[in-house]
N, C-alpha and C positions, 0 to 999 in steps of 0.2 A: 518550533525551534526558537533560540532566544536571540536579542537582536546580534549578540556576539557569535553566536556562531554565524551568523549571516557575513557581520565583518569578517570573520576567518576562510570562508567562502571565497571570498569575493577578492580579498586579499591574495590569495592561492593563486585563483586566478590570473587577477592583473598581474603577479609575478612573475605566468606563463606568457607572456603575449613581450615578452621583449625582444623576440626573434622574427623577424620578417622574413619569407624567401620563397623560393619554390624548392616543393618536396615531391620524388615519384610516389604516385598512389603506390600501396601495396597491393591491389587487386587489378586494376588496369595496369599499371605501369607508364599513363600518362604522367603529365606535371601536373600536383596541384596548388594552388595558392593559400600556404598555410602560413601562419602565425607562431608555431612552434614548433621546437623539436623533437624526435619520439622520445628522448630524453625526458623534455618539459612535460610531453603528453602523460607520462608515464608517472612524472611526480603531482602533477596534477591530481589525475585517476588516485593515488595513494592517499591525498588530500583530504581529496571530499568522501572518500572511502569512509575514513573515521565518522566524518559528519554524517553518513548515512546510515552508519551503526547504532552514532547516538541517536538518531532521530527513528529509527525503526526497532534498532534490536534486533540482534540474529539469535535464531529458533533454538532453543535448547536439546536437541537433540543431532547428538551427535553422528547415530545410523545414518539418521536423512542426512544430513550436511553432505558425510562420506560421500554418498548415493550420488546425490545432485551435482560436487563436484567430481567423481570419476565418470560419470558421463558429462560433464562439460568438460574438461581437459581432454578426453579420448576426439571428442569433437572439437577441438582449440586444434589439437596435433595436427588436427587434416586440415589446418587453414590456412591460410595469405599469411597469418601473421605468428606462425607456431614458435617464435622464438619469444614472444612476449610471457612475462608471467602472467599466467591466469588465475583467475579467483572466481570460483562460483560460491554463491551464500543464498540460502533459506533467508529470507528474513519474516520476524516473526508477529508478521499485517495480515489479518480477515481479508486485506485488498484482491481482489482478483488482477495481477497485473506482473509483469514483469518489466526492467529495466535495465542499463548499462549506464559503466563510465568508459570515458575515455583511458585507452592505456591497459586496458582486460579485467574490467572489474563486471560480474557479470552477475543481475540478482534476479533471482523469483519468490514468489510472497508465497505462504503455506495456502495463501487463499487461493491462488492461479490453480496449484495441485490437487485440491482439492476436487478441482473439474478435471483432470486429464484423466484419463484410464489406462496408460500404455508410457512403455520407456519410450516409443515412441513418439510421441505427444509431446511428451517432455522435451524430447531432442530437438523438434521440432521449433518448441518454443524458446530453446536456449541454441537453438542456432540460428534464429534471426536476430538473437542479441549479439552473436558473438560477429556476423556479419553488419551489424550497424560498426562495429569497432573495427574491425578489418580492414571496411573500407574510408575508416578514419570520416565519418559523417559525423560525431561530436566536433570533430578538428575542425571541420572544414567549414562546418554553420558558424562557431565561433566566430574563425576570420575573416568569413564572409562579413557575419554583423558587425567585427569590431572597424572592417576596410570601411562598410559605410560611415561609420561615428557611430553616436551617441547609445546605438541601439544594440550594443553587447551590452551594456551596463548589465545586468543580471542574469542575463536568460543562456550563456552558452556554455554551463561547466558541466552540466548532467542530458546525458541522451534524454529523451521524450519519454515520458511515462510512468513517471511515480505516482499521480495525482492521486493522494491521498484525500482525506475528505477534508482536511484542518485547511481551510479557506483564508489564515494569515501565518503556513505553513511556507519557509523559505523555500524547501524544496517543491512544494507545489509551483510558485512563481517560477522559479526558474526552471521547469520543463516542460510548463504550459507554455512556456515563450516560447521553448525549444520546438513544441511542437506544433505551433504555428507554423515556424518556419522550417520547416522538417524536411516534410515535400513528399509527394505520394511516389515519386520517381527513386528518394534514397527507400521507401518504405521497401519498394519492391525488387530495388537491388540487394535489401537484405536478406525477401526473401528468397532471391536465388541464390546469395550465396550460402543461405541457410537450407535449403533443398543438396545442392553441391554436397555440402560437407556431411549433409545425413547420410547422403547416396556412397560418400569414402570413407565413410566410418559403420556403414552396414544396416543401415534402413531404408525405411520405404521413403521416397522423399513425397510420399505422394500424405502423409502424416501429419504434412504443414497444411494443406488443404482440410482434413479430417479434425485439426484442432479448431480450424475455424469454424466447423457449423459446430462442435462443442461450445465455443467461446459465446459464438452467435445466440445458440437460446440461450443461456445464460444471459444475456444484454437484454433479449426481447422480456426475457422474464424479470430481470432487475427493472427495466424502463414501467412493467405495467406495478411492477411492487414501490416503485417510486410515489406515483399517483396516489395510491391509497395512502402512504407514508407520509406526502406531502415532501417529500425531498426532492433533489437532482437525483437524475439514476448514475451510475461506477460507469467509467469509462475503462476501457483497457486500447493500448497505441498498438498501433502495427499490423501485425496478423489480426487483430481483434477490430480495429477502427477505421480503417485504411479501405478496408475490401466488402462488398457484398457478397453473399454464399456463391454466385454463379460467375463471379469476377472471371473472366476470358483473357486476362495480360495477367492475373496471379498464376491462372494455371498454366497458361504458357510459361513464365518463369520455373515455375517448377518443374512444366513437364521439361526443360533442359535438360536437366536432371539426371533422367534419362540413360545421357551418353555414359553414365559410371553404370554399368552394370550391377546391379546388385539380386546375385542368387540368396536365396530362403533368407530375406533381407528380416529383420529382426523386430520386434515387437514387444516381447516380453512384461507382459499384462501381467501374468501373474506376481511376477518381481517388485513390477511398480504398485500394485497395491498393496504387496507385503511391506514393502516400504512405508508407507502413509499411514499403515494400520497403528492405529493410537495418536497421531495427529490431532491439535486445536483441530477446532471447526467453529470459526466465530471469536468474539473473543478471549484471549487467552488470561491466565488467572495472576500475569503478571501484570496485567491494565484493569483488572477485574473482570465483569462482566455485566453488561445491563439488560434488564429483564423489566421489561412494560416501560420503559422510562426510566427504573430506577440503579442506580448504580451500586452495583455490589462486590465488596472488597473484600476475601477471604482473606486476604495475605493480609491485608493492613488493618482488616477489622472491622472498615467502617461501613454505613451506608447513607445515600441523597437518593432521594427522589426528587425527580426534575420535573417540570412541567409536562404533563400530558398535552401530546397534540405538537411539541416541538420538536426539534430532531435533534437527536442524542449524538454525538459525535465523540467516541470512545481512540483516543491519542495515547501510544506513549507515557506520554509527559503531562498529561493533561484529558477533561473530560470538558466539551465544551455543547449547551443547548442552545438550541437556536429559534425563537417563534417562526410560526407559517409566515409572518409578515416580513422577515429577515430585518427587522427594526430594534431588536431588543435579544440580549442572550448573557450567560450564566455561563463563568469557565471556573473549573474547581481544579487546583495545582499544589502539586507541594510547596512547603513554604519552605524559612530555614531551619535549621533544628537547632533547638538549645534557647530558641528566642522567646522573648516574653510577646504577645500577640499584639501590644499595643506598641512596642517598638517595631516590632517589623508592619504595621500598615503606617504608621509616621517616619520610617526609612524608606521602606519600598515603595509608598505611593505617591505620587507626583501630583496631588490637586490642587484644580486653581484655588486663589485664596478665597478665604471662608468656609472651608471644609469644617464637617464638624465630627467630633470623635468623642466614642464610650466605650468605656468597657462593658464587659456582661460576661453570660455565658448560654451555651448553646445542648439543650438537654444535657446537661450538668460536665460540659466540658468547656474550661476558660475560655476565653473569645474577648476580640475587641472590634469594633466595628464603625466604617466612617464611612460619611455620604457629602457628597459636594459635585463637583463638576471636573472633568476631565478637558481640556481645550473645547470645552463649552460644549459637552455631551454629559447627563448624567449619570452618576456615580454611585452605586454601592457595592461597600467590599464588607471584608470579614475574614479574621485570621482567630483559628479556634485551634487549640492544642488536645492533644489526643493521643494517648498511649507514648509518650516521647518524640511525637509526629507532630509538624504544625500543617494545616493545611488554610491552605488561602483560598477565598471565594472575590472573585470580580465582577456583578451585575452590570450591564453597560447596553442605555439607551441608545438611538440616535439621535431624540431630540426630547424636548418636554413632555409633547404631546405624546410620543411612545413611553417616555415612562410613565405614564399617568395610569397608559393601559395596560403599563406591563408590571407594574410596582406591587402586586399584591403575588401573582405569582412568582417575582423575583426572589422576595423575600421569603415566598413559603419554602422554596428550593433552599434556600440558606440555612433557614430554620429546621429544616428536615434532617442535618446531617447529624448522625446517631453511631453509638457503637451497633454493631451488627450483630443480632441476638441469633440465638442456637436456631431459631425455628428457622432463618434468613437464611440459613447456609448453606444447607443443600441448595437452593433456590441459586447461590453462588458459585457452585462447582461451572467446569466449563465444559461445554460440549464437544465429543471426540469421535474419530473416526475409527470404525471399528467393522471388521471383513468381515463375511461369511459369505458361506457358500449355498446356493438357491435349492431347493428341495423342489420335487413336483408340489406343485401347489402354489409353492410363494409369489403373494405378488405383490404391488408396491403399496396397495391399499393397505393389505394387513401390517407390512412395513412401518407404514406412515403412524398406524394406529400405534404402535408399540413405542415411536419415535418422540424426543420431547419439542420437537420442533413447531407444534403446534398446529394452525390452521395451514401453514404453507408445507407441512412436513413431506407430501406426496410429489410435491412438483421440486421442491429440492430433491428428494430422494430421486427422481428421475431425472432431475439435471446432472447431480454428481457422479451418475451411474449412466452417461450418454443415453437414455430411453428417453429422453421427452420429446414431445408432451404427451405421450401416450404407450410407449414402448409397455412390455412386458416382461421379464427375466427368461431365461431358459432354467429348467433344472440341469445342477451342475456348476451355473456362470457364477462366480466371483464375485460378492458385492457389496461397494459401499453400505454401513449405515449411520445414522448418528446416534448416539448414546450418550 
């Protein structure tokens, strides 16, 4: 995100903290000591809305959206706080993770779904968001951090748990802080009141428990694919981060629950994966797609190969590599359109003096290119024009000695960026989720073999279909594949 949305952020904010007082909770109906009004809460949440649009993008499909929000408003209705407008959104991140703002803004990523198997799961998961909000725990960490001083400065506009992978990502900062200070105490007040509202709204609340050993291998399974990656592994807040499978005060909270009755309480498996059928799986064809390292652009044409052995980190707005040494890395971004290449790297870049600049071009697309020092960290860029498209490249050291070892593969990443020729393209299509239904026979091996997933195709296909790490299919059961 760019530093200006950060200012518009942040700004938002501080506009909301001009109200000092005490507020009743809407779920205890004690006093809490908050900082704004539900008023302020309410334009805040609208705020940063936008910013989370621009920085994620919401899912192109319309069906899911529907889906997602009529069962999150059916679940809003039965809450503390049913008079708030609600907003449920897909957004459209590989992330496995879900999130809130302050005020009813309520999100899950295509990637979360991808693991659930049940409307249940679902509900599940978007009724511990809507209990973080409820119980106004955005509100309340705020003016907790802002009563002490210094330490709102960034971290209190978005519930916990976006973290995406872009590590100079504004909304990463500010809900890593958040959930620092989160507290395992508000985690599991949400899951009770996310248990609650499943059980008044016609499920099993016992679903919030069931998503977690989903979530969980998924985690053990990212954690050991991180290793071989050489990455961090995904983190997911809450239901996902909070709890271990056998957690005894989770299940207490949920088994509450309980006291709502709920006969032939509702599940609807097949629904939700008619839902999902045709879903991204990975990334989607509006960010491209990478494949070995390399990044493949159907929409825009183009293609980079980034260094083998770094880690790929597919954004939005941007694609950024990263060496194992986290010393040295490569971000490729759109530039401005209409600019001649050597104006926009002598406008847009800020090098210390003695920077040096040329033009060229790059496999027979104009380019202009400069290298020098950035506040005493070194520099190379390159802004090359393409199809009516300019795209920018950033290389950036930490120090000499990194780029000494990192300057040949920097550069080869620069120099790699090509039109994307016919034979690449297939290779660029994106991967989707696509239902069938299990015959006597099927099982996940033969699955996997048909699968373009590759060496891990077996153990996702049993992650995204709850069978890991060993499950089986039934003949008859409903199931995930990727295609």
């Amino acid at each position: 995100m760019s530093s200006s949305a950060l200012r518009r952020i942040v700004v938002a904010a501080s506009g909301a903290l001009l109200l000092t007082h005490c507020a009743q909770n809407p779920v205890s109906g004690g006093r809490d000591f908050v900082l704004m009004s539900e008023q302020q809460e309410i334009q805040q949440g609208a705020q940063a809305h936008k910013e989370v649009l621009q920085e994620y993008g919401m899912l192109n499909d319309p069906g899911l959206q529907a889906y997602v929000s009529r069962i999150g408003k059916g679940l809003a209705a039965k809450s503390h706080r049913a008079n708030l407008d609600w907003h449920f959104t897909v957004v459209d991140s590989p992330e496995v993770n879900a999130f809130a703002l302050p005020g009813g803004y309520v999100y899950v990523t295509r990637g979360i779904m991808a693991y659930l198997n049940s409307e249940a799961e679902l509900a599940g998961v978007v009724g511990h968001e809507i209990g973080h909000v409820t119980a106004r725990h955005g509100v309340r960490q705020q003016s907790a951090s802002t009563a002490v001083g210094l330490g709102a400065i960034l971290g209190s506009i978005l519930v916990p748990g976006l973290n995406t992978q872009a590590g100079s990502s504004l909304l990463q900062a500010l809900s890593q802080s958040l959930v620092a200070g989160y507290g395992r105490e508000h985690e599991l007040e949400a899951d009770r009141l996310g248990a609650e509202y499943l059980a008044r709204s016609g499920y099993d609340p016992q679903a919030m428990v069931e998503v977690i050993g989903v979530l969980k291998n998924q985690e053990r399974y990212d954690i050991q694919l991180a290793k071989e990656e050489g990455r961090e592994p995904r983190r997911y807040h809450g239901l996902f981060e909070s709890h271990p499978d056998n957690d005894t005060r989770l299940r207490q909270v949920v088994g509450e629950a309980k006291k709502y009755q709920v006969a032939n309480p509702l599940e609807n498996r097949e629904a939700y994966l008619q839902a999902t059928d045709g879903m991204y799986f990975g990334d989607s064809p509006e960010q491209g797609v990478i494949r070995n390292n390399a990044l493949l652009h159907e929409k825009l044409g183009i293609a980079v190969q980034f260094p083998q052995g770094w880690r790929v980190q597919n954004q939005p707005d941007r694609v950024v590599a990263l060496n194992p040494q986290k010393t040295a890395l490569v971000e490729l971004k759109p530039g401005p359109r209409n600019a001649q290449p050597m104006e926009a790297l002598q406008k847009g870049l800020k090098l210390d003096q003695g920077a040096r600049y040329e033009s060229g071009s790059v496999n027979g697309n104009s380019a202009a290119f400069a290298a020098g020092y950035l506040q005493g960290k070194p520099v190379l860029a390159a802004a090359i024009n393409h199809g009516g498209s300019q795209f920018l490249f950033a290389a950036l050291a930490r120090d000499a000695s990194a780029y000494n070892q990192n300057r040949d593969e920097m550069k080869a990443a620069i120099n790699s960026f090509h039109t994307l020729p016919a034979e690449e393209r297939k290779r660029a299509r994106p991967y989707i989720v696509r239902v069938i239904k299990a015959q006597a026979g099927t099982s996940m091996a033969q699955l996997a073999a048909q699968s373009p997933l590759g060496k891990s195709a077996e153990a996702q296909l049993r992650l995204i279909n709850d069978l890991y790490p060993a499950g089986e299919p039934r003949p008859g059961q409903m199931l995930k594949t990727i295609q």
